[in-house]
Structure formats: structure tokens, C-alpha cells
C-alpha positions in Angstrom: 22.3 39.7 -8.3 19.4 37.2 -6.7 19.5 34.7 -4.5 18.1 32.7 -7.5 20.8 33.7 -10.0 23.1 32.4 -7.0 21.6 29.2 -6.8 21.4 28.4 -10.5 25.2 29.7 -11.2 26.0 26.9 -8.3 23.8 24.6 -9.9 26.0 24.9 -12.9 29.0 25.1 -11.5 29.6 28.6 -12.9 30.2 31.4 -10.5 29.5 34.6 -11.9 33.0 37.4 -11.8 30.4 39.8 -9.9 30.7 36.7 -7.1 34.3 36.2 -6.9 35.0 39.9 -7.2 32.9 40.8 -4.6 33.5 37.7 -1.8 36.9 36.2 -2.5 39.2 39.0 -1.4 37.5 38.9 1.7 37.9 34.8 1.8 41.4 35.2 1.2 42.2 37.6 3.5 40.2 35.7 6.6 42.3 32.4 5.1 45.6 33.9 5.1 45.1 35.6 8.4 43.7 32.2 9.8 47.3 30.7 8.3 49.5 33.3 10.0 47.6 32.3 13.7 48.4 28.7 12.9 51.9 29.8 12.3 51.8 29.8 16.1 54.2 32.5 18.4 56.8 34.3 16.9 58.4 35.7 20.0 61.7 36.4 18.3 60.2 39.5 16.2 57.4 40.8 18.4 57.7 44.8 18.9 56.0 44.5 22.2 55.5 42.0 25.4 53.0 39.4 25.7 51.5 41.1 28.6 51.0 44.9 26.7 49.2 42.6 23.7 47.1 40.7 26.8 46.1 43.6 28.0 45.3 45.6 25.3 44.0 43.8 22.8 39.9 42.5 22.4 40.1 40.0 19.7 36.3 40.1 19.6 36.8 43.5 19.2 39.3 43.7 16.2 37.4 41.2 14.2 34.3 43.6 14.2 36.3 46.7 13.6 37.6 44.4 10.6 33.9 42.7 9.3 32.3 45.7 9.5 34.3 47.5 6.6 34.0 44.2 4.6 30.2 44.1 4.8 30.2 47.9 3.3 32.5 46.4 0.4 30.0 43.9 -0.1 27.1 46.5 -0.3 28.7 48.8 -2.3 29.9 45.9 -5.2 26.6 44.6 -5.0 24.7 48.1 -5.4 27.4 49.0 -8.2 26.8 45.8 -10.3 23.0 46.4 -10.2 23.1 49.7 -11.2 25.7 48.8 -14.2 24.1 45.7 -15.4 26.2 42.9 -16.8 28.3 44.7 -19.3 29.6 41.1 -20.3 26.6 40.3 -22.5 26.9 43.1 -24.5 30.3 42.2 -25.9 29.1 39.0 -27.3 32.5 36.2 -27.4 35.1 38.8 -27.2 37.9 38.1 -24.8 40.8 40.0 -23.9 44.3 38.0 -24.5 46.2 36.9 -21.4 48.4 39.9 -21.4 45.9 42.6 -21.9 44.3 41.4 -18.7 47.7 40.5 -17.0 49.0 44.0 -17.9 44.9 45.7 -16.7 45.2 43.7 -13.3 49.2 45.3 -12.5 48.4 48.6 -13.9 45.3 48.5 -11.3 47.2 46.4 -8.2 50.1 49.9 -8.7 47.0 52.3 -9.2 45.4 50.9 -6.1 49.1 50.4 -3.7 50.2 54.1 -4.8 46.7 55.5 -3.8 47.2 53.7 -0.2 50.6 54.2 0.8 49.6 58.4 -0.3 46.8 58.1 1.8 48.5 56.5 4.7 51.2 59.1 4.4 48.6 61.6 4.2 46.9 60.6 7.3 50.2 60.3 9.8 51.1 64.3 8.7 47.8 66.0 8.5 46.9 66.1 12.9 43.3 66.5 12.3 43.1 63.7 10.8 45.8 61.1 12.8 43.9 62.1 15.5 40.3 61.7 14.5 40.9 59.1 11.8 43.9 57.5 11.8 44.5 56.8 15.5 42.4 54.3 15.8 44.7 51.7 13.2 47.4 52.3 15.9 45.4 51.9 19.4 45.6 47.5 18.1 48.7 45.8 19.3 48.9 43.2 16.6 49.6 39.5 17.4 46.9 38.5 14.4 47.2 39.2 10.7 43.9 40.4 10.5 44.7 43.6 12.7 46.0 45.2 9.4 42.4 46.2 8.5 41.8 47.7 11.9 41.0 51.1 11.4 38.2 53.8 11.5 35.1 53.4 9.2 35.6 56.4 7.3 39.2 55.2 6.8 37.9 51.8 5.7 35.8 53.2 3.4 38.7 55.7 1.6 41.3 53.1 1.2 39.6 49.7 1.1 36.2 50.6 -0.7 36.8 53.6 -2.7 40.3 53.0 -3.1 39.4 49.4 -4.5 37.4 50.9 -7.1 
């Protein structure tokens, strides 16, 4: 997709399903993290002290180890929907009823949640790979939302690109 396909589709006030696939999980996730900061301190379930997280945590740092994985999803949607084309023309006006797609889009959220939780399962048994891999999700003493992502690029790239797809 161009820049120029971009412009004209906001032009038109149509915004293309390759566009909202690809950029507003990651707006929803950066606004739903930014509403649990507002949320403000939640002392009364915090596993540990204000001074461990002080300490411990680079915020700076978290939100790169968190971009960085999200600019590879980007790349890889963007290289996958140039190399498959827009299948949409093809089908001319054929639409799938409301519960075809609802039914598609829960088969695909279970597909997608069972392959992640294995993984993450996977990860904490196998040693080689907690300590190479996985270790890195737990080094981050959360006080932000957006710590859930934290994690090692190849991890990213297993459960969040691959695992997406």
C-alpha cells in the first residue's frame, strides 16, 4: 500500500481493512495502556514496593523493548498484503453474513490465545529457553500496562507476529 493509496482512502473517508488491521491493535493497546496510567496508583494490589519498581524499572526502556516488536508487525502486514494483493476485488459484492465473520473472528481470537498460553507454558519449562528467551519478560517490574509486551525480540516475533497470523 502507497502513501498515495493512503492519502486518497483519507480523502474519501474510507480506510482500507489492510490499515486498520495493520495499525489499530497497536492504537488500542498504547490507548488502553495510557488509560490504566491515568487510573493513577493502585497500592492495595501491587506485588512489589515502590522503591524495587523505582529502582528497577527504565520506562524509556520498556517502551522500546515494546515499539520495537510493533514496528516488525507493521513490516511484516505490510510486506504480506503486497505480496497477496487485495484479494477483496476478486470476490466482486460478496459479503459474509454477521455470524460467519463473528463465528471466523472467535474461532481465530481461541486459535490465537491457545497458541500463547502453550507457548508461554512452553517457554517457563524448557531452561534453554527461560533463560535465553523468556527471561527477559520477567527482568520488568510492572507499574504500566504496557510492560505486558516486554519481552525478547525473538519471543515478540513467535507469539505476537507469527502467532497473529
Amino acid at each position: 500500500m502507497s502513501s498515495d493509496d493512503i492519502y486518497q482512502q483519507a480523502k474519501g473517508g474510507y480506510v482500507s481493512d489492510e490499515l486498520l488491521g495493520t495499525f489499530l491493535p497497536i492504537v488500542v493497546y498504547w490507548v488502553y495502556s495510557g488509560l490504566y496510567l491515568m487510573l493513577g496508583d493502585m497500592h492495595n494490589y501491587r506485588l512489589h514496593s515502590k522503591k524495587d519498581e523505582d529502582e528497577k524499572n527504565l520506562v524509556s526502556q520498556a517502551v522500546y523493548v515494546v515499539l520495537f516488536p510493533q514496528v516488525v508487525q507493521v513490516a511484516v502486514a505490510t510486506v504480506l498484503f503486497a505480496v497477496t494483493g487485495n484479494d477483496g476485488e476478486s470476490d466482486g459484492d460478496q459479503h459474509a453474513s454477521i455470524f460467519v465473520l463473528g463465528r471466523l473472528d472467535l474461532c481465530c481470537h481461541a486459535d490465537v490465545r491457545y497458541l500463547a498460553i502453550f507457548m508461554h507454558r512452553y517457554m517457563h519449562q524448557n531452561k534453554f529457553l527461560y533463560k535465553h528467551i523468556h527471561a527477559q519478560h520477567h527482568r520488568l517490574i510492572v507499574p504500566y500496562a504496557f510492560g505486558a509486551l516486554y519481552n525478547h525480540p525473538l519471543e515478540g516475533l513467535i507469539l505476537d507476529t507469527i502467532g497473529g497470523l
